[in-house]
C-alpha positions in Angstrom: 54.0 242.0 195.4 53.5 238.2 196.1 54.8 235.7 193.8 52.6 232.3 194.1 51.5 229.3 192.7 48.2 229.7 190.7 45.0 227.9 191.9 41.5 227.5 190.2 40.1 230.8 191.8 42.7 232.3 189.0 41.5 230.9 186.0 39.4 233.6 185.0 42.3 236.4 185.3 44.6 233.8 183.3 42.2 233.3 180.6 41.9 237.5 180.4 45.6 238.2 180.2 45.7 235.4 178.1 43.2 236.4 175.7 44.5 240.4 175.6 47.8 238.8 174.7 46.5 236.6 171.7 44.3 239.7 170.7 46.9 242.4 171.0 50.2 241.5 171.3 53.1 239.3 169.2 53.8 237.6 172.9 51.5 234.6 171.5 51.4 233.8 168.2 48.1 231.9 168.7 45.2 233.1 166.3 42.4 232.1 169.2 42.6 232.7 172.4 41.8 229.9 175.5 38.5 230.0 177.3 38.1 229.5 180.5 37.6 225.9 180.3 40.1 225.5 178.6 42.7 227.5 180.5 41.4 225.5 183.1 42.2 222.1 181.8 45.9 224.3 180.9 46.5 224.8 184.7 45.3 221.8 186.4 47.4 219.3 183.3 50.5 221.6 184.5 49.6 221.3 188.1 49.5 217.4 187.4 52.3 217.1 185.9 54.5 219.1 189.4 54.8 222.0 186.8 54.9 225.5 188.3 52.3 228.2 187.3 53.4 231.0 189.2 50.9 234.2 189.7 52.3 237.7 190.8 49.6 239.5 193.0 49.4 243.0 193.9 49.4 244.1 197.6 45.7 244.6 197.0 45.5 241.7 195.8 45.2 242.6 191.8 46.0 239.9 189.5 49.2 241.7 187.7 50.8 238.6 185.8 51.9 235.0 185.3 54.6 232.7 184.6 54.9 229.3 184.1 56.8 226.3 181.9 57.2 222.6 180.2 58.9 220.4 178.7 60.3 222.0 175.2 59.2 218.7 173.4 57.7 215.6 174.1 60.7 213.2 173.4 62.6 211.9 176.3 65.9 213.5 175.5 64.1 217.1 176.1 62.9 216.2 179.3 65.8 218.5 181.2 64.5 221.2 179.0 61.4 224.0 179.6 59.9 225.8 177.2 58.6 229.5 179.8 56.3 232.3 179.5 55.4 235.1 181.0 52.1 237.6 180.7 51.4 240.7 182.1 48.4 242.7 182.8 48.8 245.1 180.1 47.9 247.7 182.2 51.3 247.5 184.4 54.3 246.9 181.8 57.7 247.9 182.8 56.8 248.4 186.6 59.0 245.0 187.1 56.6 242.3 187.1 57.7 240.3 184.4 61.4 240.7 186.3 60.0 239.2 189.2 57.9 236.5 188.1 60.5 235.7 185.3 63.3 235.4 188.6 60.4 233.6 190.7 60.6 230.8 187.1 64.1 230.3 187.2 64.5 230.1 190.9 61.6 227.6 190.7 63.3 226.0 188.0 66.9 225.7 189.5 64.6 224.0 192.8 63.5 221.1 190.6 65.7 218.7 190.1 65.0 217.4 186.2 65.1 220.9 184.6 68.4 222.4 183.6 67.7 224.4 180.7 65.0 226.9 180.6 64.3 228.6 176.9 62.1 231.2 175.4 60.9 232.0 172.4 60.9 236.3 172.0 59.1 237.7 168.7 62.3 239.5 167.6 61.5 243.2 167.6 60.5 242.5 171.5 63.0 244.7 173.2 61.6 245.0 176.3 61.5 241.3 176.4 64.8 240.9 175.2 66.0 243.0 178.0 64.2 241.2 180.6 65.4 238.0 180.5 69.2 239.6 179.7 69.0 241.4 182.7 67.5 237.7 184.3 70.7 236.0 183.0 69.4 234.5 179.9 71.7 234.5 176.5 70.7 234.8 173.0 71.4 231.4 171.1 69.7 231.9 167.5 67.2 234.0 165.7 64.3 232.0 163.4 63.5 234.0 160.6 60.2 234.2 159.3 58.6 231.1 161.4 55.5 232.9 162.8 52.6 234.7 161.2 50.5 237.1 163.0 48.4 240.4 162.2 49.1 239.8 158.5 52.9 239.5 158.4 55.8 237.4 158.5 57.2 237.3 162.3 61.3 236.2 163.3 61.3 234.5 166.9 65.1 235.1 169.0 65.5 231.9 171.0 66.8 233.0 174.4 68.3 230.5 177.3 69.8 230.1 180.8 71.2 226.7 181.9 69.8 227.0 185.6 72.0 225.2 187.7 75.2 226.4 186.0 77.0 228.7 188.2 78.0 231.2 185.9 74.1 231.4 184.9 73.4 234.0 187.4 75.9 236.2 187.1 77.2 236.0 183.4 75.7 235.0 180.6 77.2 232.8 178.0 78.6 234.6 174.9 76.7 232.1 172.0 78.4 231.2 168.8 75.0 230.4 167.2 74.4 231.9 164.3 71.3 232.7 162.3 69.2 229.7 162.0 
């Protein structure tokens, strides 16, 4: 597998995984999914802005997944933190993409110098997801309840982080104290 940074000629297998994702999965919360047009006017605004948009490709050269992240919020004092997410061609789960690409981010991450915190937002019941960015060196800070809506009901969100240029980050994560928000 080949973990790179996405170029036009991927738009079209972005805006698929994209749109299963929307369509069939709680990994998105979005009703509608991007076109092409505008997935493409998604990548080139991150590739603008020196924001990574990494693609995992297949030895053959099948489009299997893709990673990428920004800035939490638009106000200045978030500018150390990225929001990430990660797809995956639904018909490879659990064969260690998301692993890889999710360890391609944070690598990528702990490269740049004006990102230190990297966070996620995991619809709760998400276990596999959950997992993944444990295993990755992420630690649960807080669970939202009942923020999202999606396929007629009421959806919690676990906020997940990794402060990437702490030490400890790789090997242990941080116990949190958080508590419900």
């Amino acid at each position: 597998m080949l973990i790179r940074d996405a170029v036009d000629g991927d738009v079209a297998q972005l805006t698929e995984i994209n749109k299963w994702a929307v369509e069939n999965t709680l990994a998105s919360f979005a009703r509608d999914p991007d076109d092409e047009e505008q997935r493409r006017a998604w990548l080139k605004g991150r590739q603008q802005k020196g924001l990574p948009v990494l693609v995992a490709e297949g030895d053959d050269g099948e489009f299997l997944g893709y990673s990428s992240y920004a800035q939490f919020r638009e106000a200045s004092g978030y500018r150390h933190t990225m929001e990430h997410s990660i797809y995956v061609n639904p018909h490879i789960h659990a064969k260690g993409v998301g692993s890889a690409l999710l360890t391609a981010l944070v690598e990528r991450a702990r490269q740049a110098k004006n990102v230190k915190v990297l966070i996620g937002f995991i619809e709760a019941t998400n276990e596999a997801s959950l997992a993944l960015h444990k295993k990755v060196g992420f630690w649960e800070v807080g669970t939202l309840t009942g923020v999202g809506y999606k396929f007629g009901k009421p959806l919690d969100v676990t906020i997940m982080q990794i402060d990437v240029h702490s030490p400890e980050a790789a090997e242990t994560p941080r116990r949190s104290s958080a508590k419900q928000l």
